[in-house]
C-alpha positions in Angstrom: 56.7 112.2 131.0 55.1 115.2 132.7 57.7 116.1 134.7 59.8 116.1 131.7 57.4 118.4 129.9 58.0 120.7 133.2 55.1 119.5 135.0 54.9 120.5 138.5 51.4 120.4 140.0 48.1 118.2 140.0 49.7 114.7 139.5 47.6 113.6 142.9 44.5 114.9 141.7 44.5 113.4 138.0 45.9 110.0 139.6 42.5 110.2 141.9 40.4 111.6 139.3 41.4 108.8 136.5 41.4 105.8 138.9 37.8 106.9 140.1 37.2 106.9 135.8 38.3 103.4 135.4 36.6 102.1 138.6 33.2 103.1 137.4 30.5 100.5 135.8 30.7 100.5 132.1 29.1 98.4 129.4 30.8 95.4 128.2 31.3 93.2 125.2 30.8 89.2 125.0 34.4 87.8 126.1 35.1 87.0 122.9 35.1 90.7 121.6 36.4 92.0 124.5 40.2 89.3 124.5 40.3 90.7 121.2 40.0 94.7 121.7 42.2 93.8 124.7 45.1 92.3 121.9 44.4 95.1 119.9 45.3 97.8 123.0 48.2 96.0 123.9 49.6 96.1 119.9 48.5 99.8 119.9 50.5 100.3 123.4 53.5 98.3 122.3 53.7 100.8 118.7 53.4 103.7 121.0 56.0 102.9 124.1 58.4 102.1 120.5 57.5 105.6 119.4 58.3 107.0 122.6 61.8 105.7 123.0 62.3 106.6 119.7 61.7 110.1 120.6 63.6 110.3 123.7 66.4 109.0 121.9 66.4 111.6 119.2 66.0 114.1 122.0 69.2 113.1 123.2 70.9 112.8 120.2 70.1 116.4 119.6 71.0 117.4 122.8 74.7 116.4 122.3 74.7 117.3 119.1 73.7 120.6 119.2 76.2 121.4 122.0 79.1 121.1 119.7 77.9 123.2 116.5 79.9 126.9 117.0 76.9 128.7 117.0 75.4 126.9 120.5 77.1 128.7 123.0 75.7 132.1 121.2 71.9 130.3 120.7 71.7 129.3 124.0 72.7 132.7 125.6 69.1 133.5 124.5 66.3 133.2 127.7 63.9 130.6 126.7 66.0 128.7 124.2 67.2 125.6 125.0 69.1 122.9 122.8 65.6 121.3 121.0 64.8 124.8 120.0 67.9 126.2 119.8 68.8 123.3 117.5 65.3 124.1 115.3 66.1 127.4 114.9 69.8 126.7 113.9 68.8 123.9 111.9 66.5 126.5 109.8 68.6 129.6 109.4 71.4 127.5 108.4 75.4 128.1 108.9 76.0 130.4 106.1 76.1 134.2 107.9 75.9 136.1 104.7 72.8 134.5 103.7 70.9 137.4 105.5 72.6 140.5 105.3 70.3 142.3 107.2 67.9 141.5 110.0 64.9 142.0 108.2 65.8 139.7 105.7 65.9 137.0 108.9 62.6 138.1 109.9 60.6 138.1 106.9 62.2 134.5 106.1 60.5 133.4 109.2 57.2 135.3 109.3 58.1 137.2 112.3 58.0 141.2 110.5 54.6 142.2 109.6 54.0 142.8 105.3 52.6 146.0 104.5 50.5 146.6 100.9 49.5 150.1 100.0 47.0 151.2 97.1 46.1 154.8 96.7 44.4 156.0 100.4 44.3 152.5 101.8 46.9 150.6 103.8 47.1 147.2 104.7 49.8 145.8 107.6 49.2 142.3 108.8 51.1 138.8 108.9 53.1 136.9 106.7 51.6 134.0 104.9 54.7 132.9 102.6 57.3 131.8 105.6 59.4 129.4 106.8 57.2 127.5 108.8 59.1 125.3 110.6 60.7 128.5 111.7 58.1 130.1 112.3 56.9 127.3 114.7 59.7 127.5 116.8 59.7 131.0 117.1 56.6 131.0 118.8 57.8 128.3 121.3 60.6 130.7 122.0 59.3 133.7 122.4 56.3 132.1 125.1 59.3 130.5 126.8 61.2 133.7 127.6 58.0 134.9 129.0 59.3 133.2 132.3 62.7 133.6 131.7 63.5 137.8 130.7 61.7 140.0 132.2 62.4 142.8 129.8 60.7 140.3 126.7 58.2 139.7 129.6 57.5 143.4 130.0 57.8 144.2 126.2 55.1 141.3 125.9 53.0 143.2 128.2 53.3 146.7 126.5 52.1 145.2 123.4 49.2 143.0 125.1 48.2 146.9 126.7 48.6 148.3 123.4 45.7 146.1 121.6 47.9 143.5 120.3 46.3 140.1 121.3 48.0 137.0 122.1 49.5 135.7 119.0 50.6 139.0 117.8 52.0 140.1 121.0 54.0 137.0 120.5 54.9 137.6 117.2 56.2 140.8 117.8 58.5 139.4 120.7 60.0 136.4 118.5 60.2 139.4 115.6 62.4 141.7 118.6 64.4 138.6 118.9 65.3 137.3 116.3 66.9 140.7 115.6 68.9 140.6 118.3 70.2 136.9 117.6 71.0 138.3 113.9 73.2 140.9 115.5 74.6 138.6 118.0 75.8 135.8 115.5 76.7 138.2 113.3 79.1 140.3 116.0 79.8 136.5 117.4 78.2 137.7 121.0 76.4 136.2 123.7 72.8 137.9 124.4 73.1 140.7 126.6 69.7 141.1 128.5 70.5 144.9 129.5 70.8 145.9 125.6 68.5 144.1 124.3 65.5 145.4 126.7 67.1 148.7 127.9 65.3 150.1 130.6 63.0 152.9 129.5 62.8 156.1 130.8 59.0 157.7 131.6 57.0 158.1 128.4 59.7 156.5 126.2 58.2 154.2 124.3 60.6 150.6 123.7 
């Protein structure tokens, strides 16, 4: 299960550290009590391994489903989207093109362009609370996932992280930059195109 939630390192040590855990002394109940609480953890095991499969089995169902919707081969151009996500995000924007005419109509359905209020000398610009959520969940997932796989979005992450921005917002403003860029790709019907979509910038250019 770890390896499948791209795991790579430390299974040794936990193995070691849990089996020294369950070796150590520990206080016990009458046999009585104990049989039971022992039924109980196998019940509460059984539910849970049912759960599981039942999981794994949706993931897969989604997997070959996705793959066949029109829009895939366009989603999963994207670094960092892969058919669970891309299938969220698909799932939430819908098949209908024209239902955003513009990008920013994409973005402030999921949460991802900041709102501004202005009253007389004071201005206010900070995040969306009224959003698609389930959106706006798997935005997040994608833009920390192309961390590792553009290094344009990973250097635009950077810029903002430099500029003040912390974490979340950094993020925020990368799944914003993206989802722009998918708006314009389904709408031209084009894969992503990593050169235009983090042009390299010249000294003192700001991107």
């Amino acid at each position: 299960m770890m390896t499948n939630a791209g795991r790579k390192r430390g299974f040794t040590e936990d193995a070691e550290r849990l089996h020294t855990l369950f070796r150590q002394p520990a206080a016990c109940q009458l046999p009585a009590p104990e049989e039971a609480m022992g039924i109980q953890a196998k019940a509460l095991l059984t539910q849970l391994n049912a759960a599981c499969k039942a999981v794994d089995e949706l993931a897969k169902a989604v997997e070959r489903t996705v793959r066949t919707h029109p829009d895939a081969p366009i989603m999963l151009s994207f670094p960092g989207v892969g058919a669970q996500v891309g299938a969220r995000i698909l799932a939430e924007i819908g098949d209908d093109r024209t239902r955003f005419a513009t990008a920013g109509g994409l973005k402030a359905y999921a949460g991802a362009a900041p709102i501004t209020r202005a009253s007389g000398k004071r201005k206010y610009v900070g995040r969306r609370f009224v959003k698609n959520n389930r959106l706006n969940h798997a935005g997040y997932l994608w833009a920390f996932a192309t961390l590792t796989h553009s290094k344009g979005a990973n250097a635009h992450y950077r810029r903002r992280r430099e500029a003040g921005d912390w974490h979340a917002q950094a993020l925020r403003h990368l799944f914003n930059r993206m989802l722009g860029q998918l708006h314009h790709c389904l709408q031209n019907r084009i894969a992503f195109d990593e050169s235009i979509a983090f042009p390299t910038a010249c000294p003192g250019q700001a991107v």
